[in-house]
C-alpha positions in Angstrom: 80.4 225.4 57.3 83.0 225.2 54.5 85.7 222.5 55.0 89.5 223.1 53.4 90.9 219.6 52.9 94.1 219.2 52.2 94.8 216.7 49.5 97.2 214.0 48.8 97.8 211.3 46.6 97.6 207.8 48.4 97.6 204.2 46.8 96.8 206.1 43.6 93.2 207.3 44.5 92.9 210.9 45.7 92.2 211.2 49.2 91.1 214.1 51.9 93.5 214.9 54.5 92.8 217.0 57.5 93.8 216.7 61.1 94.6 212.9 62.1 95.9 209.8 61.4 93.8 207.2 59.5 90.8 207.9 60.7 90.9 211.3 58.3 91.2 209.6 55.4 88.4 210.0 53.3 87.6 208.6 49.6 87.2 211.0 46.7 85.1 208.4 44.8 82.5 210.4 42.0 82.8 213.6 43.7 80.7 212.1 46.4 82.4 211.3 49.9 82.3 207.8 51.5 81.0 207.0 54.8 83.5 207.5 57.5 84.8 204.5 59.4 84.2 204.5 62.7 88.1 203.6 64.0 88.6 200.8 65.8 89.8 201.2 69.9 93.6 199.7 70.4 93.4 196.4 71.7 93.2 196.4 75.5 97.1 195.0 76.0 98.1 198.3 74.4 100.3 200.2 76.8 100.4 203.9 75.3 104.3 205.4 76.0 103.3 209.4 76.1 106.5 211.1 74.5 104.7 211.8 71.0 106.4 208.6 69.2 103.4 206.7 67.8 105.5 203.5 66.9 103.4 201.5 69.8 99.9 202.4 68.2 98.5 200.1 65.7 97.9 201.2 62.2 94.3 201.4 62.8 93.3 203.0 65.8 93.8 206.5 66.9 91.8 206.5 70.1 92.3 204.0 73.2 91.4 203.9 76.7 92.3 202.0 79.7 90.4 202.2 83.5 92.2 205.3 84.2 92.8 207.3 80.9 91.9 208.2 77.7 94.1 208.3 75.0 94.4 209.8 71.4 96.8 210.2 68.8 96.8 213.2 66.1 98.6 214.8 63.5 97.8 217.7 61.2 99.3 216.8 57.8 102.1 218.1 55.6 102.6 220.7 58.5 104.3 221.0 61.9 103.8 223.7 64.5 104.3 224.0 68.0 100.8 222.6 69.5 100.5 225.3 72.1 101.6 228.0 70.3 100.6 228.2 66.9 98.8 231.0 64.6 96.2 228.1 64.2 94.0 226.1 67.2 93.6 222.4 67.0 90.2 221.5 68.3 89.1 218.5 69.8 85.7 218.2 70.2 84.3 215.0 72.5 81.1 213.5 73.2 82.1 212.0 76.7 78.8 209.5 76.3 78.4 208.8 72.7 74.4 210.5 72.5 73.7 213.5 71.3 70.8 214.1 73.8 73.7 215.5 76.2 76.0 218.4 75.3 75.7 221.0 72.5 74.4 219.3 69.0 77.1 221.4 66.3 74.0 221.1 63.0 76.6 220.4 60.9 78.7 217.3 59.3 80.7 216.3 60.9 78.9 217.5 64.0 75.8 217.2 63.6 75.0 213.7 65.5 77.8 214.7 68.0 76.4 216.1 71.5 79.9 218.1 73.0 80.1 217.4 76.4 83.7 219.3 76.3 86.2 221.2 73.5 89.6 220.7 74.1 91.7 224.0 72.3 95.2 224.1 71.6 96.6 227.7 71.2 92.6 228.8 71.8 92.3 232.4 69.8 92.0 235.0 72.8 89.1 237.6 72.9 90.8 240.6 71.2 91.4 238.5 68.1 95.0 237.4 68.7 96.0 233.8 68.8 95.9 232.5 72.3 98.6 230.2 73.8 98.3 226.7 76.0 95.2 225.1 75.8 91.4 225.5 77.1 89.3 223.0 78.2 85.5 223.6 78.4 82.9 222.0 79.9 79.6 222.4 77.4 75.9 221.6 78.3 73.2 221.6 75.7 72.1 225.2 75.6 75.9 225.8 74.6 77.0 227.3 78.3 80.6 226.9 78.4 82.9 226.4 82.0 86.3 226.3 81.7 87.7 223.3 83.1 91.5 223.2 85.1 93.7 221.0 83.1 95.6 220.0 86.3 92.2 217.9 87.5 91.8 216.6 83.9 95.4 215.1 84.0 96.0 216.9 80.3 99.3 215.7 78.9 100.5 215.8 75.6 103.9 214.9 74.0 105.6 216.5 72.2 106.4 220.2 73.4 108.2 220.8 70.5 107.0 221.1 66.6 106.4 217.7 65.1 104.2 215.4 62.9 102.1 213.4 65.3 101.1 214.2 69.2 99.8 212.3 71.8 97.3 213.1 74.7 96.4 211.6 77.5 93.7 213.0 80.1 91.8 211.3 83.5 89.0 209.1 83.7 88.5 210.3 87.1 88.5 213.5 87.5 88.1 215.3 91.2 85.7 217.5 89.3 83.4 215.1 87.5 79.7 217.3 88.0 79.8 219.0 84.8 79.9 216.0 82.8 77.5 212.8 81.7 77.4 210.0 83.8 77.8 207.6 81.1 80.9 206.6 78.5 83.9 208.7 79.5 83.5 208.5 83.6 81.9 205.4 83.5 81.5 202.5 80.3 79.7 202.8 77.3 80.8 205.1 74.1 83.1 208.3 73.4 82.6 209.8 70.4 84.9 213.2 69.0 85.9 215.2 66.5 89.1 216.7 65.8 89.5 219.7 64.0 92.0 222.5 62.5 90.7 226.4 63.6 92.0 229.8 61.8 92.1 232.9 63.7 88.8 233.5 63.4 87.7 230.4 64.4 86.8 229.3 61.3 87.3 225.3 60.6 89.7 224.7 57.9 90.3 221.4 58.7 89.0 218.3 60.3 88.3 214.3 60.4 86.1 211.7 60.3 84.2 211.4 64.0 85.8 208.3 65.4 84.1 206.1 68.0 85.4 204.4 70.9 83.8 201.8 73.3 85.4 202.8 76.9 84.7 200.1 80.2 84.3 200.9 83.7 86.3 203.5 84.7 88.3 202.8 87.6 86.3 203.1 90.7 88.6 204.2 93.2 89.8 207.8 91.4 93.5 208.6 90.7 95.9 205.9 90.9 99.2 206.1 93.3 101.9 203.9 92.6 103.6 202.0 95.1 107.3 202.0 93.0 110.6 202.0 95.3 113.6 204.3 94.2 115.4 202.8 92.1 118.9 201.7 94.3 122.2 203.2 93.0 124.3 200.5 91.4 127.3 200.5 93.1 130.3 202.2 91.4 127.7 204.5 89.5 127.7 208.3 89.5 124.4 209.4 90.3 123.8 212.8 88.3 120.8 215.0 88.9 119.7 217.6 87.1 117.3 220.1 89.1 115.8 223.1 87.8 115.0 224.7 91.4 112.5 228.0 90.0 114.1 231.2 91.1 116.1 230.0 94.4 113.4 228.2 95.6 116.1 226.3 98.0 116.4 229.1 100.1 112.9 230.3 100.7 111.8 226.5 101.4 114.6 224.3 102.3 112.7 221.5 103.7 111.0 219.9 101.0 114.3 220.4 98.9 116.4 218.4 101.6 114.2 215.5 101.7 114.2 215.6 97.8 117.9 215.5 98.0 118.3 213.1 100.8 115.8 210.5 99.2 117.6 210.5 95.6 121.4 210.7 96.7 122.8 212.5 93.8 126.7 212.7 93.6 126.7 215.4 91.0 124.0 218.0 90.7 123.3 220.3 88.0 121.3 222.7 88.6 119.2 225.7 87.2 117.7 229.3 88.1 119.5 229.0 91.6 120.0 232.7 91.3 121.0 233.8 94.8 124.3 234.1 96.5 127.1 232.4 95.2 129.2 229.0 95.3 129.7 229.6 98.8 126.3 230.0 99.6 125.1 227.5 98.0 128.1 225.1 99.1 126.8 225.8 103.0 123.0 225.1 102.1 123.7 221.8 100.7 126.4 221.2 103.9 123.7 221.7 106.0 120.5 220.2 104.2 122.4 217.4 102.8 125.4 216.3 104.6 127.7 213.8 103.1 131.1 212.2 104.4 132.9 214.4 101.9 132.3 218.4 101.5 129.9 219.6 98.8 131.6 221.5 96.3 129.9 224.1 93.8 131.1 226.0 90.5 128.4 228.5 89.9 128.0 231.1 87.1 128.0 234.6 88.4 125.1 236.9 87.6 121.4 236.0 87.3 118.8 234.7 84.9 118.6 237.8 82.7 123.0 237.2 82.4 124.2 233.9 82.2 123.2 233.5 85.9 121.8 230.7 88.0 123.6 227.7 87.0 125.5 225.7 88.6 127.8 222.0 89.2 127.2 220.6 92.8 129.2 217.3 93.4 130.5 215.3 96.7 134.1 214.7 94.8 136.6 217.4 94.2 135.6 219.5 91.1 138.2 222.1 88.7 136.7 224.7 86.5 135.7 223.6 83.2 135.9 226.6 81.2 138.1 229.8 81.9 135.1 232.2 80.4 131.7 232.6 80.5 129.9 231.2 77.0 128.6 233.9 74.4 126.5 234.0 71.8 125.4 236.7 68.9 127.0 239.4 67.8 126.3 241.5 70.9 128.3 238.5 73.0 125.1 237.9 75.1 126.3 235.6 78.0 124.7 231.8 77.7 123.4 230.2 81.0 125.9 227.5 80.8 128.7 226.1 83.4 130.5 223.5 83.5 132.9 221.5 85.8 135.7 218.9 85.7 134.6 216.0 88.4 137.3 213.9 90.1 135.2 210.8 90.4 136.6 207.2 91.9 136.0 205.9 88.3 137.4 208.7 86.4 137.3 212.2 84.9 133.7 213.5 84.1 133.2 216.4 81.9 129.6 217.8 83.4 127.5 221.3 82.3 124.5 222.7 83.6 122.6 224.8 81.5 119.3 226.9 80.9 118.3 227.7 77.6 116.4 230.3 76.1 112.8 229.9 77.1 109.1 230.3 75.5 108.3 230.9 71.6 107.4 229.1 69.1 108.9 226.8 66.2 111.1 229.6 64.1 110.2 232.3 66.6 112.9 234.5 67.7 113.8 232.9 71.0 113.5 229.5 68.8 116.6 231.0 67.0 118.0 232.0 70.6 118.5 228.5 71.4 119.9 227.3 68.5 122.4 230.2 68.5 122.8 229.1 72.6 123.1 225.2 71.7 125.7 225.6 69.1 128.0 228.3 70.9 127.9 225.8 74.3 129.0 222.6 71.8 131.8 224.9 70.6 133.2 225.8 73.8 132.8 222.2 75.4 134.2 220.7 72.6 137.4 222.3 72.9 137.7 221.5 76.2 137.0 217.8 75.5 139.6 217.3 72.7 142.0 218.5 75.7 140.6 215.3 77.7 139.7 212.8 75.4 139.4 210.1 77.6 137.0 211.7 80.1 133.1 210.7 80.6 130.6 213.9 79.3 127.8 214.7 80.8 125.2 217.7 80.0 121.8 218.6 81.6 119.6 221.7 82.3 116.1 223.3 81.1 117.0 222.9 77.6 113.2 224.7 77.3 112.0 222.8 74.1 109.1 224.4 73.2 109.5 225.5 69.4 111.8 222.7 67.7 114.0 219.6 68.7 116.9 220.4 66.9 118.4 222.8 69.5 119.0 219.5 71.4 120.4 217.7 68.4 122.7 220.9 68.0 124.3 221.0 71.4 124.5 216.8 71.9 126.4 216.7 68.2 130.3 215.3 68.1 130.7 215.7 71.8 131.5 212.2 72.8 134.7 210.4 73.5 134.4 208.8 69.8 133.5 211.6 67.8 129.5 210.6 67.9 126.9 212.0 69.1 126.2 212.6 72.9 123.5 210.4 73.8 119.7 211.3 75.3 118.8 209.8 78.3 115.9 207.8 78.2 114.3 209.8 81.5 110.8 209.1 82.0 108.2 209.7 84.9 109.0 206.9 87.4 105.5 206.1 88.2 103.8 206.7 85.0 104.5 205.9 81.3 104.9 209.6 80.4 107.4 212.0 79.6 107.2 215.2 81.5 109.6 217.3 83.7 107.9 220.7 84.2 104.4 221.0 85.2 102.3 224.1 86.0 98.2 224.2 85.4 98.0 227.9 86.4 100.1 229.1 83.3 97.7 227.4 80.8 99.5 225.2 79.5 100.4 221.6 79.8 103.2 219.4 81.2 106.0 218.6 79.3 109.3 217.5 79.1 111.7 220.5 79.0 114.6 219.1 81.0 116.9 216.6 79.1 120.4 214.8 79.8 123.1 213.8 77.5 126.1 211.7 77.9 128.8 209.9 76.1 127.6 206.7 75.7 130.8 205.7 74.2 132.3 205.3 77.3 129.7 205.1 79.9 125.8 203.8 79.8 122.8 205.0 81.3 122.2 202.2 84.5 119.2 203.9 85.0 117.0 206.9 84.2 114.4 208.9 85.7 112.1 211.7 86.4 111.0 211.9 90.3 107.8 213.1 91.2 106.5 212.7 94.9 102.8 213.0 94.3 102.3 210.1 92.6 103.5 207.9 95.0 101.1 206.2 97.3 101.5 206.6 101.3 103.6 203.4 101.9 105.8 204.4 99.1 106.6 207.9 100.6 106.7 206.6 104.0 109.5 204.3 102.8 111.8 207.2 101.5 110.4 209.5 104.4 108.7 212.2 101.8 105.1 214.2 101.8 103.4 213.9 98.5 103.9 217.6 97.7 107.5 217.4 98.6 107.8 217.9 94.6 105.7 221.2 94.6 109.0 223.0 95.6 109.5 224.4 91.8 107.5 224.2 88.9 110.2 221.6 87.5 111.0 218.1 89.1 114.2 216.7 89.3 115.5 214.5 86.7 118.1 211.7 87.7 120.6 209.3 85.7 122.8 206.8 87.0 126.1 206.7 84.9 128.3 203.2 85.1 131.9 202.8 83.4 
């Protein structure tokens, strides 16, 4: 096996980069390299925040477990590429009980004293020789038989969606599935040992880093944990904003779990996304019947549907005007943007609000990459002129802002658009039972959850009382009992609802 280290000067001695943080560094003493470090597990107070912002790690450790999940913490340097969609496969090869008398024995440095128990492949290359997309998980035993695993019973999250220098991953102790795998280490206590490497399209390793060891304990016992967290009350005088993408009119093929989705989080405004069927009116008597309220619902909704600026729309319980007098373009050919937006009448005040639905899938510089930019900037232009005309209202934007190439399409559309000439501020939504960022989750496409749904608001003139991402099925009975929900109440669309409580 050939290894293609990248190089890099650091603290004046040359040093061997490949994939990862410190644990890749390797002295270049005499030709001869130095015997890897075995990193150090984060200290058991460590609380891992999954949204790809390694600021809580400490400076040595790039592995870390708790009883429910393992952790790890990876970058591939002097580059950034979209994870899960790359001309490249990050590998991450584990030994789930530290001996190499389990799983399949690789012969060579730096696999050669590693038994893989499983391979973890990030934009896998496909059988007919073209880069794959997602990720693979594989179960391996020791004559090398591989069975792919499902990435929804692993728990496999990693942050961020988007291009950039570090990710994080987090995957289950506990799997539902847990035959294929060693009793010892990962599932229960003892040792996990891995190896994280960079794969060409043929497979070949270009890259990797020293093994890294970590001592895991006990496992928790009783499986997957459910949390028993209460909604989060709406401060009074607040404007509870939700932003929904509902998954090609989901609403009207399966009201139910929508209306108690609804009911439970109380939203005053809703944005919402891919609600392709009928029009305002139709969707004005859906939510007048599913979701009554002492005022009447009213909707502005974009005409047309996801292929033409369709499928967006402003809900709201106070009296709404139309925000913009024509539809937003972009491109030379005038291509219609999925973006509305409303005026809002609250108690407290004008609110500026848009729903929108950028361009989805790609990669970082890929053409639909350059779609959203084009989308983000052409929607701050038009809502910007608008706002100069009302420069005392509160702004507000949300939708499927589809971040899967680069973040700047977000910095684009956010830039100059509040009251005081700043920048609109992000909402700091995460999960509300779980330290994780994700809004979008579907196994069966191949590739992980992730947070693809994102509000902004002027934060000049209002703050973020609270923030959150709802998700039903990780709520324990009582919890849902309390708020009258099923644990699958959620499954309605592929995306979860995403809800922020804006005070004056």
């Amino acid at each position: 096996m050939k290894n293609f280290p990248l190089v890099r000067l650091f603290g004046g001695v040359a040093a061997v980069w490949s994939l990862v943080g410190v644990g890749a560094l390797v002295s270049v003493m005499g030709g001869c390299r130095s015997t890897p470090t075995p990193v150090h597990n984060a200290p058991s107070t460590l609380r891992v925040l999954l949204d790809g912002d390694i600021a809580e790690w400490p400076a040595e450790a790039e592995a870390h477990s708790d009883e429910h999940n393992l952790f790890l913490r990876f970058t591939v340097a002097d580059e950034q590429f979209t994870l899960q969609s790359a001309d490249k496969s990050v590998v991450i090869s584990l030994d789930l009980d530290g001996s190499a008398q389990t799983g399949q024995v690789g012969g060579e440095a730096p696999w050669a004293d590693l038994g893989t128990d499983m391979e973890i492949r990030f934009s896998p290359a496909g059988r007919d020789g073209k880069r794959g997309r997602g990720v693979l998980a594989e179960a391996i035993d020791a004559q090398g038989t591989r069975t792919k695993l499902d990435i929804g019973d692993l728990d496999l999250h990693v942050a961020p969606t988007y291009a950039s220098s570090w990710y994080e991953l987090r995957m289950t102790r506990t799997p539902d599935n847990i035959a294929p795998f060693p009793k010892g280490g990962w599932c229960s206590s003892g040792f996990i040992k891995g190896v994280m490497s960079l794969r060409g399209e043929r497979d070949e390793v270009i890259g990797y880093a020293d093994p890294f060891v970590l001592p895991v304990d006990q496992a928790c016992p009783d499986g997957k944990r459910r949390s028993g967290v209460d909604l989060p009350v709406k401060p009074k005088g607040a404007l509870r904003v939700m932003s929904y993408n509902v998954e090609k009119s989901s609403p009207t093929r399966n009201p139910e779990v929508f209306k108690r989705v609804m009911t439970a989080l109380d939203p005053d405004v809703i944005l919402m996304q891919e609600w392709e069927a009928g029009d305002a009116g139709a969707v004005q008597a859906w939510l007048t019947l599913n979701v009554p309220t002492a005022s009447d619902w009213q909707v502005i909704k974009a005409p047309g549907d996801n292929s033409n600026g369709g499928g967006v729309l402003v809900a709201s319980r106070y009296p709404l005007e139309t925000l913009l007098s024509e539809p937003v373009t972009q491109g030379a050919n005038a291509r219609p943007v999925r973006f509305v937006g409303a005026v809002v009448q609250t108690p407290g005040g004008e609110v500026l609000a848009g729903s929108l639905h950028l361009k989805c899938c790609g990669t970082k510089d890929s053409p639909e990459d350059k779609q959203r930019l084009s989308e983000a900037r052409a929607i701050n232009q038009a809502f910007a002129k608008i706002a100069a005309t009302r420069p005392n209202a509160r702004r507000v934007i949300a939708g499927d802002f589809n971040l899967v190439g680069t973040r700047p399409p977000l910095d684009l559309l956010r830039a100059g658009l509040d009251a005081d000439g700043g920048d609109l501020e992000v909402a700091d939504a995460r999960d509300l039972a779980e330290r994780v960022y994700r809004t979008w989750r579907d196994p069966a496409t191949g590739f992980v959850p992730g947070r693809l749904d994102w509000v902004v608001y002027s934060g000049s003139n209002a703050n973020a009382a609270d923030a959150f991402v709802f998700d039903s099925s990780l709520l324990n009975d009582e919890s849902l009992a309390r708020v009258g929900l099923d644990r699958t109440d959620c499954t309605g669309s592929d995306h979860l609802p995403v809800i922020v409580d804006l005070a004056w």
